[in-house]
C-alpha positions, -999 to 999 in steps of 0.1 A, spaced: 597 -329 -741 624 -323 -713 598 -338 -688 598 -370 -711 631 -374 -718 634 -371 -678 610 -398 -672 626 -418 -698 659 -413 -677 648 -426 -648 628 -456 -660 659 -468 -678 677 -464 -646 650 -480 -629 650 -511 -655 688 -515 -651 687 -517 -610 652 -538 -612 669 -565 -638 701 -569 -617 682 -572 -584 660 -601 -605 691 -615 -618 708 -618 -585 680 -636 -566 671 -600 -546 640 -601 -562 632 -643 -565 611 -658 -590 572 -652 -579 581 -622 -561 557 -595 -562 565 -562 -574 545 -533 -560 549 -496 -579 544 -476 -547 568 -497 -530 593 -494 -558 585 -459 -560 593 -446 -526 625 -473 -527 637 -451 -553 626 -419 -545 605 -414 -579 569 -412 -590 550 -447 -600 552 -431 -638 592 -439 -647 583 -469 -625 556 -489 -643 577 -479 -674 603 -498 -661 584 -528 -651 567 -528 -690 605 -526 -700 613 -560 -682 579 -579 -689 589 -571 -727 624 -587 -721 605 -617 -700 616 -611 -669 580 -596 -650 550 -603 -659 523 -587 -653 488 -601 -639 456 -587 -638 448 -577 -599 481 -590 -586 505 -561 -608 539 -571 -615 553 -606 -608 589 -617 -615 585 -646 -640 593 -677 -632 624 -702 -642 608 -720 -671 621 -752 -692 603 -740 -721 619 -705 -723 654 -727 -715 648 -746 -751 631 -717 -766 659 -695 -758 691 -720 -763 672 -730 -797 676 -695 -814 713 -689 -794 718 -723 -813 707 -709 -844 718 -677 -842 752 -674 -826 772 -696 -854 757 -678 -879 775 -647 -869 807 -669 -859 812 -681 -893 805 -642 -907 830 -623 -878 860 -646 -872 874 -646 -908 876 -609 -900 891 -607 -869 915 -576 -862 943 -582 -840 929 -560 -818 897 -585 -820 921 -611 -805 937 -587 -780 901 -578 -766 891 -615 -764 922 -625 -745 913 -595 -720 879 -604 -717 892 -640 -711 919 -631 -683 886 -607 -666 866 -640 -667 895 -664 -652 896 -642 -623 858 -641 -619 860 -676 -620 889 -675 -591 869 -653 -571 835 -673 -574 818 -636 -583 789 -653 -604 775 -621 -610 805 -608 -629 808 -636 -649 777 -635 -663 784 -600 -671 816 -613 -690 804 -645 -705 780 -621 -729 809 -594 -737 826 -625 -745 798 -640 -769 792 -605 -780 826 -598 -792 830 -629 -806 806 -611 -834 817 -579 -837 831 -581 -874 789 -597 -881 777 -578 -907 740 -587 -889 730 -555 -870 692 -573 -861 704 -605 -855 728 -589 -830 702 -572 -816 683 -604 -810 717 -620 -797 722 -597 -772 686 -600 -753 688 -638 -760 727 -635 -738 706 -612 -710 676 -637 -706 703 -668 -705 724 -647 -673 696 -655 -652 692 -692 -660 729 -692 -658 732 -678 -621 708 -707 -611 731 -733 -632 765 -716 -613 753 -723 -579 757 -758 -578 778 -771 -607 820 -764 -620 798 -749 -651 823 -721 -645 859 -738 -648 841 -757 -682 830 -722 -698 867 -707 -690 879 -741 -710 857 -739 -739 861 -699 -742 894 -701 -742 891 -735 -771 869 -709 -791 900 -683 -792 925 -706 -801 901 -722 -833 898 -685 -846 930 -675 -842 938 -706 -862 915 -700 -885 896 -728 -886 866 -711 -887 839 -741 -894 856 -760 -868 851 -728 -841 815 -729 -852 810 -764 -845 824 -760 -809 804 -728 -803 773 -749 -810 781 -779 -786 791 -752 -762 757 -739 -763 740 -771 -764 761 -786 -727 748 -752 -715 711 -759 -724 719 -797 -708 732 -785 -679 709 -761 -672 677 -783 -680 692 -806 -652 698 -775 -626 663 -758 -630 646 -794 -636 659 -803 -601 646 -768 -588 613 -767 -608 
């Protein structure tokens, strides 16, 4: 058991350095991923290795071809709409459950979250703002009584970072999401809750835009 739990360890180590190397462009889109390589990179055996690479073809990141191995999945319109349709669905839904319960410790963990992502923004560090535009969506359901939806939320947030990086690089998407964040706070803390829930969902949806312009252009 203590030589599984180790393996387990490392191959969730292994998955978190792996996803932010894909995320970040270290690893591009079509890149191959060998295990031996990998392996001796991190000092391991293939075992937590190939773990780690089944980990990130489940979250669609790799995938995995016969007599090629792993492959870092490509950007994809399709997973753009498939993903931004559920956030669509989803993210509301949790909205209009969590922000009639908001603590005013909710709203002081917001605001810090917001201040974090304004100077992100200033400092043009894309890959900390897409670590802080999901604590931000994430905590704007943390009174949701919906503990698989959140689930679902969160891995729907990690796929979007990637797409989102791409978006960054050539647009002010960054300056609008500070805006609109800091519009979402201001509805709740309001409480016009149905009204924060609409603006959630056009946020969403001139994310899904822009980005179906970015990746079309690259694709």
């Amino acid at each position: 058991m203590t030589a599984t739990l180790k393996h387990r360890t490392l191959s969730a180590a292994i998955v978190d350095r792996l996803r932010q190397s894909i995320l970040d462009g270290t690893h591009p889109a079509g890149a191959q991923l060998r295990q031996d390589a990998l392996a001796d990179t991190y000092g391991v055996s293939r075992i937590p290795v190939r773990e780690a690479l089944f980990q990130l073809e489940a979250e669609g990141l790799v995938r995995i071809a016969p007599h090629k191995g792993a492959i870092v999945s490509e950007l994809s319109l399709d997973e753009i709409n498939d993903v931004f349709d559920l956030r669509c669905l989803l993210e509301p839904r949790m909205l209009a459950q969590s922000a009639p319960r908001f603590t005013p410790e909710d709203f002081g963990r917001l605001d810090d979250i917001q201040s974090k992502f304004e100077a992100a923004i200033a400092r043009r560090d894309v890959g900390q703002w897409g670590l802080l535009n999901a604590e931000f969506h994430m905590a704007l359901y943390e009174r949701a009584s919906q503990p698989r939806t959140r689930v679902i939320v969160a891995a729907l947030l990690q796929t979007s970072d990637r797409y989102t990086r791409v978006q960054l690089s050539g647009t002010s998407a960054m300056g609008i999401a500070e805006q609109e964040h800091a519009e979402l706070i201001r509805l709740c803390r309001a409480g016009e809750v149905d009204r924060a829930c609409r603006f959630l969902a056009r946020h969403i949806e001139s994310v899904r835009a822009d980005l179906i312009r970015v990746v079309g252009r690259s694709a």
